[in-house]
VEXVO-942850 format. One record per residue (C-alpha): x, y, z; residue in one letter. Coordinates in steps of 0.1 Angstrom, whole numbers, plus 2048, in hexadecimal, padded with zeros to 3 digits. Layout:
N
XYZa...
END
This chain:
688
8D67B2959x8D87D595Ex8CA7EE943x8C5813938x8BA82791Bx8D08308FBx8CC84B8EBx8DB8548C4x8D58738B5x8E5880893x8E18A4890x8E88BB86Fx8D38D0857x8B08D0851x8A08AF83Ex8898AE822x8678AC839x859890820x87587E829x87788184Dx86286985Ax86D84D843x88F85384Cx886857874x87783586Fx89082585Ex8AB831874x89481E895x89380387Fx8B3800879x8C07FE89Cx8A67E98ABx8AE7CF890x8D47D0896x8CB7D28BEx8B67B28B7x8D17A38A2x8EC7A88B9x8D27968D6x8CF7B28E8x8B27B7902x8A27D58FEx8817E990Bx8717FC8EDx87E8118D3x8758328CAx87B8468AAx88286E8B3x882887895x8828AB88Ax8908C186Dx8B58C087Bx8B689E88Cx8AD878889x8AD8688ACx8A88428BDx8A183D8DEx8A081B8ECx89581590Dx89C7F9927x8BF7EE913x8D77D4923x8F57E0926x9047C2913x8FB7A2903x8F7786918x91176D91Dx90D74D909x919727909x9247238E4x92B6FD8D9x9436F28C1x9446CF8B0x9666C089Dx96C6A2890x95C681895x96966D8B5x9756538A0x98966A88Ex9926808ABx9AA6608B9x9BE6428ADx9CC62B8C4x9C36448E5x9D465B8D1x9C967E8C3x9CB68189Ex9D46A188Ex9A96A688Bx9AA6A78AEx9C76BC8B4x9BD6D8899x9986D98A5x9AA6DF8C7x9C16FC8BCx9A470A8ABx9917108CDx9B271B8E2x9B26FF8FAx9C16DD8FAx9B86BA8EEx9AC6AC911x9946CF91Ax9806C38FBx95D6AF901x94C6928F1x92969D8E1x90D6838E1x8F968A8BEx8E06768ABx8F9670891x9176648A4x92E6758C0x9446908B8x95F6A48C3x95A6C48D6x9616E68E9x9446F88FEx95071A909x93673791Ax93D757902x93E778916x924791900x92F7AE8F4x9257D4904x90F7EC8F6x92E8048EFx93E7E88DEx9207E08C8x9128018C0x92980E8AAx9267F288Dx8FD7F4891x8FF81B891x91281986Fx8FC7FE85Ax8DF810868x8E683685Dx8F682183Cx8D1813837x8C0834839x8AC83881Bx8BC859812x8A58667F6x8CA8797E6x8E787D7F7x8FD89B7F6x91F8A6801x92E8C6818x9508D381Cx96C8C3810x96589D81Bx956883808x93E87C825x917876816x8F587B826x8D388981Bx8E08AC82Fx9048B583Bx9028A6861x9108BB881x90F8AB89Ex90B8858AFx8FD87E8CFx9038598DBx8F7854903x8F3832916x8E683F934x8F885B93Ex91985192Dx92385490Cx92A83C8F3x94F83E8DCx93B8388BAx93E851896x931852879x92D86885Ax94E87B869x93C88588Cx9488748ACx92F8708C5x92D8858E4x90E8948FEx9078B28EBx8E98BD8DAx8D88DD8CCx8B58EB8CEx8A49028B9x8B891289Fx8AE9378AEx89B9308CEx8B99198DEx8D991D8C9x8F19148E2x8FE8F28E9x8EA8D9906x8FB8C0912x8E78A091Fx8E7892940x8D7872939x8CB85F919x8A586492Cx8A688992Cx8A888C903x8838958FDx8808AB91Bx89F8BF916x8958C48EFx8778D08FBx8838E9912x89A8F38F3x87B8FC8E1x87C8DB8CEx8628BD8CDx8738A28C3x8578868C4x8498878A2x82787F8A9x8268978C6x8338B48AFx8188A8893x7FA8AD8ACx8038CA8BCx8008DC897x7E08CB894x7D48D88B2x7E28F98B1x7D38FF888x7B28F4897x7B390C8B4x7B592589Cx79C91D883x78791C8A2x7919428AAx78894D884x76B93A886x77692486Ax7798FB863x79F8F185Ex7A38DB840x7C08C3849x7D08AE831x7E6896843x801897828x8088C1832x8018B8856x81F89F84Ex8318BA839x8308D1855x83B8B986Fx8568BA85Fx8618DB859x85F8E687Fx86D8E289Cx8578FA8B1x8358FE8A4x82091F8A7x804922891x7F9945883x7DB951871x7DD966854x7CC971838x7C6976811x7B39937FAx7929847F4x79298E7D2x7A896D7CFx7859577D6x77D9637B3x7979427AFx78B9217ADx7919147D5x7A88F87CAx7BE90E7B5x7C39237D5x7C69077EDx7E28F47D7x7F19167DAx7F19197FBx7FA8F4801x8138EC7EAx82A90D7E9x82491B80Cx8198FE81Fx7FB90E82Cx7DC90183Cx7BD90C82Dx799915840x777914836x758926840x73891584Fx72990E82Bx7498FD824x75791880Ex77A92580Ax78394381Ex79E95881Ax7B395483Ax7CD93583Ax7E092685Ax80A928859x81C917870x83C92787Cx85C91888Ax85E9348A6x84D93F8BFx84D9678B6x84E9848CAx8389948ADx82697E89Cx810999888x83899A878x83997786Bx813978863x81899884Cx83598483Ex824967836x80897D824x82298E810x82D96B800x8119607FDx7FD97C7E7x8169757C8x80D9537CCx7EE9577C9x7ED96E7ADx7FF955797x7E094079Cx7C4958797x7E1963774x7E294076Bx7BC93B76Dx7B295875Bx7CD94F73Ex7C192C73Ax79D93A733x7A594F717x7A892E707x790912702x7978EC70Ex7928E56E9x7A88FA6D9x7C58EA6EFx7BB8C86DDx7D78CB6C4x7F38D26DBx7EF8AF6EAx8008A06C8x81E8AD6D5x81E89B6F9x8258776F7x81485E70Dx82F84370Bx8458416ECx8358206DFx80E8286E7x81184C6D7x80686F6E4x7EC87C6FBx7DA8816DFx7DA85F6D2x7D28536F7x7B386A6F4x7A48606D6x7A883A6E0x798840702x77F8556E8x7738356D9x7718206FAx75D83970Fx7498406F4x73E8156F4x73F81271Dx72683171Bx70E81F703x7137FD71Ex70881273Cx6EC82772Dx70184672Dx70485E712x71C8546FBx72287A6EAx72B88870Fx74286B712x7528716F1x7548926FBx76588E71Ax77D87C710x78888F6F3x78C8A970Ax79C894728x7C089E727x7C08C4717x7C18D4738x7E38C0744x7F28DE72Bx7E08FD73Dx7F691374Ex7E2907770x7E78E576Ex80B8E775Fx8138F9783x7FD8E779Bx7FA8C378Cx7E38B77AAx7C78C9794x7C98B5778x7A68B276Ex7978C578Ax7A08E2771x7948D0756x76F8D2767x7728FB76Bx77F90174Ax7678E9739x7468FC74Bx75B91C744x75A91171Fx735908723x73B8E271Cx71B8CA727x71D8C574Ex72189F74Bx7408A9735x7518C574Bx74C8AA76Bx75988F75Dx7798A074Fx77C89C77Bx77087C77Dx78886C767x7A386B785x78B859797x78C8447B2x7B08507B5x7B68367CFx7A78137DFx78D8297F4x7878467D9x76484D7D3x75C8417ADx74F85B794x72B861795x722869773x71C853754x73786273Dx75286775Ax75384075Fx75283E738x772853737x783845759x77D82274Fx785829729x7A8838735x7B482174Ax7AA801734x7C4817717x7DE817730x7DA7F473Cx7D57E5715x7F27FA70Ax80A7F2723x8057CF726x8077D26FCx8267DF6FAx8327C0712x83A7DC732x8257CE74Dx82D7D276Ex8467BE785x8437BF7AAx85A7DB7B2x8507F178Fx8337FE78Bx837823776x817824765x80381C789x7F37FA772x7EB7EE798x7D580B7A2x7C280E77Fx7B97EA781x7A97F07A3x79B80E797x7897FD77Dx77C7E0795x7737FB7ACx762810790x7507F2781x7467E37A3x73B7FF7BEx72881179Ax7187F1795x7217EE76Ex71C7CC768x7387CD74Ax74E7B073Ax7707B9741x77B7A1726x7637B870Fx7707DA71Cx7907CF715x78F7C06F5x7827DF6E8x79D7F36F9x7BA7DD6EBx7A97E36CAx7AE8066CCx7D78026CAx7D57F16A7x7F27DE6A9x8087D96C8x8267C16CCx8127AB6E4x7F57AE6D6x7E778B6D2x7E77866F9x7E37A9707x7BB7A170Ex7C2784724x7E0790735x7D07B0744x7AE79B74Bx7C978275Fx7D679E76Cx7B77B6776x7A2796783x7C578C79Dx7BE7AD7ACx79E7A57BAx7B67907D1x7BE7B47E0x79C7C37DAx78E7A87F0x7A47AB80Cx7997D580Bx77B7C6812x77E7AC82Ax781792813x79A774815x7AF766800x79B744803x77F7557F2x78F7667D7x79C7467D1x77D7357D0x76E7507BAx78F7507A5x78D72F79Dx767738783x76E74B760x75F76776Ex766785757x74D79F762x7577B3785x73E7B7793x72E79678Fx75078D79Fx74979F7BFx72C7957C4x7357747C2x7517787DEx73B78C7F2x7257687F1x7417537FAx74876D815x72376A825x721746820x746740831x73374E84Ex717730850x719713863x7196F9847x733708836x7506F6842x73C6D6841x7376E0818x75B6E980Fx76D6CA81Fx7516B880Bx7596CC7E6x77F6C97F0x7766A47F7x76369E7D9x77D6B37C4x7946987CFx78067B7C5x77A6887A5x79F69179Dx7AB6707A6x79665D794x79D673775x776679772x769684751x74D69D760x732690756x71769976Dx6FF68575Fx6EB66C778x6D964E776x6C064F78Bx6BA624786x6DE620791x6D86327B5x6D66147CFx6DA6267F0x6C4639802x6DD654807x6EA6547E0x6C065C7D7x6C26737F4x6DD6897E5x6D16897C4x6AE6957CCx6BD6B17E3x6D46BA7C5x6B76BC7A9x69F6CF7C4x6BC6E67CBx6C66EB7A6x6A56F179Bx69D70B7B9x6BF71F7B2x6BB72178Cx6A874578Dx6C07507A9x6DD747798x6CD75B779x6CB77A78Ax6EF779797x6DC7717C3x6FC75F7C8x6F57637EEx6D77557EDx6E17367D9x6FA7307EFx6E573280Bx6CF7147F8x6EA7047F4x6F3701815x6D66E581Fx6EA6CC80Ax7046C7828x6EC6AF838x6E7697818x70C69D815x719693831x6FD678833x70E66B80Ex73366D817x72465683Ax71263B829x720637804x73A6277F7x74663C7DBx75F6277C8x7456067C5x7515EE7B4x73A5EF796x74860577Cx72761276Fx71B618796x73A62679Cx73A63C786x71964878Bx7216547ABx74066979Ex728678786x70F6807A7x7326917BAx7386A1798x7116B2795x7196BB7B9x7366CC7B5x7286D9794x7086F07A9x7256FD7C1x73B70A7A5x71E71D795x7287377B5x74C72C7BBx7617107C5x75B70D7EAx7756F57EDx78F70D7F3x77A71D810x78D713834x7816EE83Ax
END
């Protein structure tokens, strides 16, 4: 079957560069999936984006869909005639396929022979198809808002110029959004205004490029990053590159240049992260650093043309820029004339959520908490206090109010400005921490106090007031401050009951509408996450599981636990050992077995009964210290020698004797065996 490539392009004003790559993707998506729908071979599928276009290219397409034999069953063959004669069954069935009685055929089926037509369907063409998966795929675009041009009723997330629609090197009749399809394209908006028009579907990328436009997104995204560090490398200066600006800027230009200019260093007076939010946030500027890794004042633009006098759009980009930063050296000098402190009272005015109260009722709870975690961890339970009073007053500082990224990194310079303790003025920073999954943890006492302290409020009070998350909603981020705390608790080695922590949190509230359950509910909730915690870490769902299935309360004794199961999954025996618990879990369910695991040692007749139960009281008495310390690894690792005594029981002993008393005896051995696993886990849910 013959193929070539298609090619779609929608053309119009320039997107919202957030969005651009999430609508490029879902436009792909959308015509591979009614391509594959349709049962139309195709090659690969690549999605093509920049400001003014969203573009699919699909190589290797057949030309149609292939023919196929379609089979139709009527009625039953004893229904189909009477007498040799076609009944009306027969005779409608036929009309229904366009032929008559005697083209029909007799299909053979398991349940009786039928009635029926077998006809080969001609597929339909490319040109034929396209325009029905053009127009569910541009209507599944997820638009972030929609707006409307001229005097038509016609919607999309920018008003839309042009439509290129090419198989091969001939165009295919499709519209949408008002456009009708045709060869012609546009390049840059000043470097190649005029109109191209396209050979061949092939030539798309290389023709753009000619036009001054890279249309591969990827290819766009690393020439910036190659041309910002070329030019760090002439200033002899690191470029920082967050991905989300590199992303940003991808999506802004169609031609990138990168330019270096530069900034009074009387700005550096500035906290650096003041200036870089600046720079980021309003101007999309890259920002460099010297060799001790300090802030210098020269920033990287990248322009969308390639300039005949680029000391021009340099000075211009220094002109907007100053004012910028002004604003933040103005707002940082104004927020300094005040203390944190005095700001304390202005947080009764901003409400956390209507039914848990004001920021200044979340502070004083989280007051209380931190204050108690910092007397568990051996911190210093004033600084704690301290902090948290203090936690939220710089949300309403001019700084923070513009740049909200620097929520509590401002907190740290005003606190130090304000001569607070250094334990205090760090953790107003640490309290946002880890921000996400692989976030570094805060390192000092009081800024765990406060980051644990605050999130347990938020996860106490929500659950309280019976507004937990679902699986689509989640608008207080419960997810991430549960794996915060786990994270916090865990890689800080705080060996803290969550049950406790909580408890004491929920207190705080007074009295909440689901208040008698709040305490288990977020424990339920926060210990289900260690399903996703584990996986972070290589850790699967078998093992949670297994871990899951112990009233385990306190985190970190929780990972440790899985990373046990993890290491012992790993051993030879271990297999062997969980199709034996699984096996012995069995047993004990079916016979409805009280759990007694108390033996009689007179009552043991077979060698490999007395076997067993001396391996089990030599390994019970040899983990007992490990287990004590939490050396669940090790225990395991004990633990493991049973699999020959095991195996050697399950071989030789009949379990269900026919003596009551010997019989259950031996339950009671399965049960003490069972018993020394689950002081670890239940290793019967490990793969068998």
């Amino acid at each position: 079957m013959a193929t070539d490539t298609l090619l779609l392009e929608l053309g119009c004003e320039e997107l919202p560069p957030e969005a651009l790559n999430a609508l490029s993707d879902a436009f792909a998506e959308g015509i591979k999936n009614g391509l594959e729908a349709a049962e139309v071979p195709f090659g690969q599928v690549h999605a093509l984006a920049s400001p003014r276009r969203l573009a699919v290219q699909v190589t290797e397409l057949a030309g149609k869909q292939p023919d196929r034999e379609v089979e139709r069953r009527g009625p039953a063959l004893a229904a189909a005639f009477k007498d040799g004669a076609p009944t009306k069954a027969a005779e409608g069935f036929a009309r229904s396929c366009g032929v008559s009685v005697d083209q029909l055929i007799e299909l053979e089926t398991a349940k009786g022979i039928w009635l029926g037509y077998r006809e080969r369907q001609t597929g339909d063409t490319v040109s034929a198809l396209l325009p029905g998966i053009l127009h569910k795929a541009i209507g599944d675009l997820p638009v972030p808002k929609y707006m409307r041009w001229g005097d038509t009723r016609t919607e999309f997330a920018r008003p839309v110029h042009w439509l290129v629609a090419l198989y091969g090197s001939e165009v295919v009749a499709v519209e949408t959004l008002g456009l009708t399809a045709s060869r012609t394209t546009y390049g840059h908006r000043f470097h190649a205004p005029d109109a191209i028009q396209l050979a061949h579907a092939d030539d798309y990328a290389s023709t753009l490029e000619n036009a001054f436009v890279l249309v591969d997104r990827e290819k766009r995204r690393e020439r910036i990053r190659e041309q910002v560090l070329a030019e760090a490398e002439n200033h002899s200066a690191t470029a920082v590159i967050d991905e989300d600006l590199l992303r940003d800027v991808t999506g802004l230009v169609e031609w990138p240049v990168a330019l270096t200019g530069s900034f009074d260093e009387r700005f550096l007076e500035v906290p650096a992260e003041c200036l870089i939010s600046s720079m980021q946030a309003h101007q999309k500027y890259f920002h460099l650093l010297d060799d001790s890794g300090q802030l210098k004042p020269l920033f990287i633009t990248v322009a969308n043309i390639e300039s005949h006098d680029p000391d021009q759009v340099i000075a211009g980009n220094e002109k907007v820029i100053r004012p910028r930063l002004a604003d933040a050296v103005f707002f940082y000098d104004t927020d300094r004339k005040r203390t944190l402190e005095s700001r304390l009272p202005a947080l009764d005015d901003m409400v956390f959520q209507h039914q848990l109260g004001t920021l200044a009722d979340k502070a004083r709870r989280s007051e209380a908490v931190a204050a108690f975690i910092a007397e568990q961890i051996g911190g210093d339970e004033t600084h704690a206090r301290r902090a948290a009073r203090l936690a939220k007053c710089d949300l309403i500082t001019e700084m923070v109010q513009e740049f909200a990224e620097l929520q509590g990194v401002m907190g740290r310079y005003y606190a130090t400005h304000d001569g607070e303790a250094d334990e205090v003025a760090a953790a107003l920073e640490e309290q946002y921490l880890p921000r996400f999954a692989s976030d570094a943890i805060p390192q000092t006492a009081a800024g765990k106090a406060v980051a644990l302290a605050d999130r347990l409020d938020t996860l106490t009070g929500i659950f309280g007031i019976g507004a937990r998350p679902t699986g689509t909603k989640d608008p207080f981020a419960l997810r991430r401050a549960a794996i915060a705390v786990i994270n916090i608790l865990v890689q800080g080695e705080l060996d803290l009951d969550l049950r406790e922590l909580l408890t004491r949190a929920a207190e705080q509230h007074g009295e909440l509408p689901e208040g008698d359950t709040v305490v288990d509910d977020v424990l339920t909730y926060m210990l289900d996450r260690f399903r996703a915690w584990g996986q972070d870490h290589g850790i699967s769902a078998e093992m949670y599981l297994a871990v899951r299935k112990r009233p385990v309360t306190r985190p970190l004794d929780f990972a440790r636990r899985l990373y046990a199961v993890q290491a012992f999954s790993r051993r030879e025996e271990a297999a062997a050992l969980a199709a034996a618990n699984k096996r012995v879990s069995n047993i004990l369910a079916k016979q409805d077995h009280d759990g007694s695991t108390d033996v009689n040692g007179e009552l043991l007749g077979e060698d490999a009964e007395q076997a067993l139960f001396e391996a089990l009281g030599n390994r019970r008495e040899s983990v007992a210290p490990l287990l004590a310390k939490g050396r669940y690894m090790e225990t395991l690792d004990a633990l493991a020698t049973l699999r020959e005594p095991v195996d050697r029981f399950f071989d030789q002993v009949m379990v269900m004797a026919d003596d009551d008393a010997v019989r259950h005896n031996r339950l009671a051995l399965l049960a003490s065996l069972q018993a020394l696993f689950l002081e670890v886990a239940d290793i019967a849910e490990l793969p068998q």
